[in-house]
N, C-alpha and C positions, 0 to 999 in steps of 0.2 A: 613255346618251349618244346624241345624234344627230348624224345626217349633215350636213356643212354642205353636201352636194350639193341636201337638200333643198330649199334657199333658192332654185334656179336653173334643175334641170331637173323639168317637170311630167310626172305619171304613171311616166316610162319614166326610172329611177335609170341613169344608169352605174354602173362595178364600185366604185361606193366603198364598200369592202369592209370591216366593222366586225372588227378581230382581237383583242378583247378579250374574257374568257370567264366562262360564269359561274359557275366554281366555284374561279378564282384558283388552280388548281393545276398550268396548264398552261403553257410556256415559250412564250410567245407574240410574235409580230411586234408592234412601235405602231399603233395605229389611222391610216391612212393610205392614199391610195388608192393600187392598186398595180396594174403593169403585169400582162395576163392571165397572158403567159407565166409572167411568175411566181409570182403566186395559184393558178393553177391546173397548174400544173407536175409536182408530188409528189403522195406519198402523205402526208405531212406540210402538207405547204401548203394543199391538199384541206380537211383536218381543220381546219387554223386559220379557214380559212374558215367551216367548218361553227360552229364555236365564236361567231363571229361573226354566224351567223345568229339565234341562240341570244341575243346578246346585244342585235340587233334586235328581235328578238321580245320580247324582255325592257322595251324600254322602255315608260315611262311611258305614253306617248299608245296603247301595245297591250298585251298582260298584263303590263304593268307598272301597272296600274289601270284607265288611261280607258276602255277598252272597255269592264269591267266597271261602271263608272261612271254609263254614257252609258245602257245600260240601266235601270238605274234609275232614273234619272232621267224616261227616258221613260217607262217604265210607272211611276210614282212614282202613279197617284190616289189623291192626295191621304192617303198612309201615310207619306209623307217629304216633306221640305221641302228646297229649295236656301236653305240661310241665308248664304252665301257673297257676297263683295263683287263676284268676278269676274262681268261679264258674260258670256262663250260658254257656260259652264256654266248661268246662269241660264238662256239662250235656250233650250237643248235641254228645261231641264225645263219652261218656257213652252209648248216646243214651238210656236218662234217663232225657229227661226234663219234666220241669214241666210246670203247666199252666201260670206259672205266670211267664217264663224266661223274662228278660229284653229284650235279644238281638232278642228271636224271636217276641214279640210283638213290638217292636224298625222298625223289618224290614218288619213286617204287615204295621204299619200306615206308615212307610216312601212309599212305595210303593203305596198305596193307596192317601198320601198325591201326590205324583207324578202323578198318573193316573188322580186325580182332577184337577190338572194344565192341562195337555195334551189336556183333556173335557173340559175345560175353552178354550183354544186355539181351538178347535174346533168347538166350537157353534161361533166363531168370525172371521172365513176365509174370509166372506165377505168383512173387513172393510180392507182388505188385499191387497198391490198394487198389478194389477193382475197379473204380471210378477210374482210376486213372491208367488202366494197362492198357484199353487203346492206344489213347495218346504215347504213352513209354515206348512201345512196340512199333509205330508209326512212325514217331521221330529216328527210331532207331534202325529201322527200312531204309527211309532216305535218305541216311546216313553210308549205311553201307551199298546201296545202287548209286550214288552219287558218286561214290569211290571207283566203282566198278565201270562206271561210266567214263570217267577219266581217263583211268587205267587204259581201257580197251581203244580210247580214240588215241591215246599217245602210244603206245606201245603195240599196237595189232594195226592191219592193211584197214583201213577204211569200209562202213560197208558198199559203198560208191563202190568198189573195186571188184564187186561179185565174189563167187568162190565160199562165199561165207562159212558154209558147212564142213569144209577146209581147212581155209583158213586159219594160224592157229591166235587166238585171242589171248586170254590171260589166264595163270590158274583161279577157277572160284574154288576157293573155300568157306561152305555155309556152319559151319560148327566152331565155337570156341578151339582156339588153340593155346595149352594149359603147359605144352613141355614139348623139348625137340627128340624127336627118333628117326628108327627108318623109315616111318612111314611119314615125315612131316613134308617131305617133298611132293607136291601137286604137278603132273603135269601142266600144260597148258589146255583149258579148252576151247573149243573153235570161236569165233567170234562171235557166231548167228546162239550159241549155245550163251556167251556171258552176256548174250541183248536181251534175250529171252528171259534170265534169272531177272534182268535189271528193271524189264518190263513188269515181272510178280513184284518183283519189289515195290517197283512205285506204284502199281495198281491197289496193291494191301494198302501202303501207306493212303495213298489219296483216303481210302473207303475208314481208313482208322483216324487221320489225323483234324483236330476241331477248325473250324472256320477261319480263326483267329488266335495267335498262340505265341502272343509279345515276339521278341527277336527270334523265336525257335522256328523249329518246321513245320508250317502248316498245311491244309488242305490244297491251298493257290498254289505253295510252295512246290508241294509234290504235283502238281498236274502241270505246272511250269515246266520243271525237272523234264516229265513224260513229255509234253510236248517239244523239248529239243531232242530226246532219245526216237520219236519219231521219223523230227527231222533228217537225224545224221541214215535215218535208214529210209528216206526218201518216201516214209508215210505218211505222202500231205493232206488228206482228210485227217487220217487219227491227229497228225501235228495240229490243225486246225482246229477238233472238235476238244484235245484238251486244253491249249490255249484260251478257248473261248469260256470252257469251265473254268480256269483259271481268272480270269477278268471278271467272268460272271460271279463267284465267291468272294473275291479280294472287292471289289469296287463294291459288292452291298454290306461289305466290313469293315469299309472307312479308306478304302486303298484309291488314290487316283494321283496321276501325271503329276509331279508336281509344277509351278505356275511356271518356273522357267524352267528351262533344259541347265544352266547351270546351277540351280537350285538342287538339282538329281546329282551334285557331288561335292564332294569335299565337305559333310556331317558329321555333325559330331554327334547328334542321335537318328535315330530311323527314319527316312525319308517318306511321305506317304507312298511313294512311288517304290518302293520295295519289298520282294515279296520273301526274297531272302538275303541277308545279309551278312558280314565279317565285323561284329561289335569290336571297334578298337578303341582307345581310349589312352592317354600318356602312361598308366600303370600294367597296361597290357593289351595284348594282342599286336599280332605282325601285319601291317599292312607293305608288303615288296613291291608291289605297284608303285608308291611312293616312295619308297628308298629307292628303287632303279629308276623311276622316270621322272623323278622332280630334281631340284640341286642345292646345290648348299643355301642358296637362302632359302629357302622356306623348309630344311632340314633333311634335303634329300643326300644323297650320296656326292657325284659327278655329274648327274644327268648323264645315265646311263644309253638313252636311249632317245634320238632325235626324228624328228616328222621331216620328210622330205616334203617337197613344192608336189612333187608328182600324187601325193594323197592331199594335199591342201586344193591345189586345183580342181577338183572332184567338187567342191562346194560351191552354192550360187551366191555371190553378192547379200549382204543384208543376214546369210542364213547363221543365225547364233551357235551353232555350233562350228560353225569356223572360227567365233569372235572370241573360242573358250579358251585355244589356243594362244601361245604366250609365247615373245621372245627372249630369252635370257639374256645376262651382259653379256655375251661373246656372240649375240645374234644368231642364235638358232633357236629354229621352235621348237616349244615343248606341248606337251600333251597337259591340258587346264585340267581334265580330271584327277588326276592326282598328285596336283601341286604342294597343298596344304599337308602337314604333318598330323598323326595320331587322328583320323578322322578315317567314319567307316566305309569297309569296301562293301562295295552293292556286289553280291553274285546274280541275281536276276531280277530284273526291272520290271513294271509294268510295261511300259514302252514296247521289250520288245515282244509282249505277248500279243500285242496289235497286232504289229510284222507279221509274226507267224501267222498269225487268226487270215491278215490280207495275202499273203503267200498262199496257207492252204486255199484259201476262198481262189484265188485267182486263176489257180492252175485249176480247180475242181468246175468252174464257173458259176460258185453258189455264193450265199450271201447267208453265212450262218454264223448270228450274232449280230453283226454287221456288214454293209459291201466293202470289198476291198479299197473302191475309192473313200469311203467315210473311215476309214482307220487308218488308212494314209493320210490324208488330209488330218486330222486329230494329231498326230506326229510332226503335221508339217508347221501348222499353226503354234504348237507349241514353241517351233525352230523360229518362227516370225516369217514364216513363208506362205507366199500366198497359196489358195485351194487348185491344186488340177481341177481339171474338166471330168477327165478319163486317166485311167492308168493301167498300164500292161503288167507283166511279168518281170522285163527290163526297170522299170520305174519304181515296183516295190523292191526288189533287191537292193538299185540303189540305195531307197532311203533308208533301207534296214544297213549297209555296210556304215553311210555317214551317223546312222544313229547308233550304233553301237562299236563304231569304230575305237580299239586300241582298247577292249573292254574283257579280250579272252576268245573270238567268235573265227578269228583270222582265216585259222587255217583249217579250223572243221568246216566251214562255209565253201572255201575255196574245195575242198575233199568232194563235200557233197554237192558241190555243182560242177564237178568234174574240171575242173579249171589250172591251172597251174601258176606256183612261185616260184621265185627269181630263175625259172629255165626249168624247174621239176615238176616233172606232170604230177597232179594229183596222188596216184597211185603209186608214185617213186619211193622205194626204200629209200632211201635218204631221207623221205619226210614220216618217217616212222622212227623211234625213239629205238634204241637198243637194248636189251634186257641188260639190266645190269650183268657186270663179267662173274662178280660174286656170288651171284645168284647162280648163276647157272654154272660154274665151277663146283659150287658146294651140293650144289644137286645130284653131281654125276650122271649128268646127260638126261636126266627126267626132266628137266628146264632148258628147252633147247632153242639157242639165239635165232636174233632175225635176221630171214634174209640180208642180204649184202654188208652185215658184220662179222 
């Protein structure tokens, strides 16, 4: 569901405050904007709130698909195709949009709309039973670094690209935003500046959030989170050392690989293998992975979005993640992960906490947790492939692009190992998103566009 505030006010959401949840088991308020005092009043109202950020987050245009989408599509050379009718999606895989695309101004304010929940949950931990204001506070960190995270790999230069201090990132704003004025307009701050917030963020969170904490944010969660904010800034010890506390929490709280690789999709409840997830369910939640990349049989849209031979050829014989892949009646392949309708999106996997863990290990030459060859191989065995010997640098990337291939990883991967899609370097304004035109019209130049738009 979205906000109809987004229609009216840019960047800076009032409290219109989403109280719908997403695991439908909780006695909740109607979606409706509601006076602060009494949003944020209780120790119950507190929490509906919190449920509501939850279900922000949850939409389509943010882990509810698009983001995961939009990567792909950017880093797409030439291994997928946009076959879809809609034009914003085609422009992003052009890599040819414009100011004024729907989907990327859709996932500015949803995002932003999100962050202003999160900042409403925050300025109100107080009124919070105390047992439970870590936890409240915690979920609601990684909620809004989660956002900001986004935010800044789509819409700002990569940190791959240097200059950071420069640079300009996203506006942060940390405070509830309650009504619009002159002052609701944020510059933008540099990028190294929204890494920095993003990094407090999910370092509070880790230290706040419990072991274990049903489909919500937990501790694994949040050090997961940290260990790709890490990555995209190319700090493969820290990427390594939080990944491995990730593994190390989740796996003594019941979390492991599930038995097959395609068992890690198409759920209709939580996979062990997940440390954060997109609860959908036929009465609610948006999973756009599935509407854009599966097709009308099994409930998708067109099959919006097809696998070329040149990313299938990448796989060895026998390996089950090629076998996940599917052809439709008009013989082209589609992507097995999100064939099935109303079944949940995984946003971070056990799996690729391995990756990471073998990445930092490989590049550092250490073995902490694990060796890089024992978590590769754990990956691979699960794929039905037999054990390397040894494994380089080269060898763990691959298994991490075929293991988390068409999953959201495309084009920040491709960013951070300086690499280029379909002819654009890494660093290319074109593979940067444009500030919404709205946005930065209504601002009067305090929100100023990117480069080569």
């Amino acid at each position: 569901m979205k906000s109809s505030m987004k229609k009216y006010i840019p960047i800076c959401i009032a409290l219109g405050v989403l109280f719908s949840s997403c695991d439908k088991k909780l006695d909740l308020l109607p979606q409706q904007s509601v006076a602060e005092e009494v949003a944020l009043s209780s120790d119950a109202n507190v929490k509906k709130v919190l449920n509501g950020a939850y279900d922000a987050l949850s939409d389509g245009d943010l882990y509810g698909g698009n983001i995961f989408l939009f990567s792909e599509l950017l880093g797409a050379n030439g291994e997928l195709r946009w076959e879809g009718t809609f034009n914003q999606p085609r422009e992003i895989w052009m890599k040819a949009m414009l100011t004024t695309n729907s989907y990327v101004r859709d996932t500015w304010l949803g995002a932003y709309n999100t962050i202003n929940i999160a900042n409403n949950i925050l300025s109100a931990t107080s009124v919070v039973n105390t047992a439970d204001q870590n936890r409240v506070k915690g979920e609601a960190l990684f909620i809004r670094a989660s956002m900001y995270f986004e935010l800044v790999k789509l819409y700002a230069k990569p940190y791959s690209a240097g200059s950071v201090t420069s640079n300009p990132g996203v506006p942060l704003i940390l405070t509830p935003t309650r009504g619009i004025d002159a002052n609701s307009f944020v510059a933008r701050n540099t990028v190294e500046q929204v890494y920095a917030q993003i990094l407090t963020d999910l370092n509070e969170a880790e230290s706040l959030l419990p072991n274990s904490n049903g489909v919500f944010a937990s501790k694994p969660a949040a050090a997961a989170m940290l260990s790709r904010v890490y990555l995209q800034m190319e700090k493969y010890p820290e990427a390594r050392d939080a990944a491995n506390r990730a593994i190390t929490v989740a796996t003594a709280n019941g979390k492991s690989l599930a038995t097959s690789y395609a068992q890690a999709f198409n759920n209709s409840s939580n996979s062990s293998e997940y440390l954060f997830a997109i609860q959908v369910n036929a009465q609610d939640g948006a999973n756009n992975m599935h509407l854009f990349w599966s097709v009308p049989e099994y409930g998708g849209r067109d099959g919006d979005v097809s696998i070329e031979d040149s990313h299938l050829n990448q796989y060895s014989a026998g390996d089950d993640r090629l076998a996940l892949f599917y052809v439709d009646g008009s013989s082209i392949t589609r992507s097995g992960k999100w064939q099935q309708q109303y079944k949940i999106l995984p946003v971070i996997r056990l799996a690729e906490m391995y990756l990471t863990r073998a990445e930092g290990n490989v590049r550092a030459g250490t073995s902490i947790g694990a060796s890089p060859l024992s978590d590769v191989n754990l990956i691979r065995s699960r794929a039905g492939l037999g054990p390397l010997g040894l494994v380089n640098l080269p060898q763990v990337l691959a298994e991490r692009k075929l293991e988390l291939a068409h999953e959201g990883h495309a084009i920040h991967d491709i960013k951070r190992l300086k690499q280029s899609s379909d002819g654009f370097a890494y660093n290319d304004n074109k593979l940067v998103f444009p500030i919404p035109q709205r946005d930065v019209d209504a601002s009067g130049g305090v929100i100023v566009q990117n480069a080569g738009y």
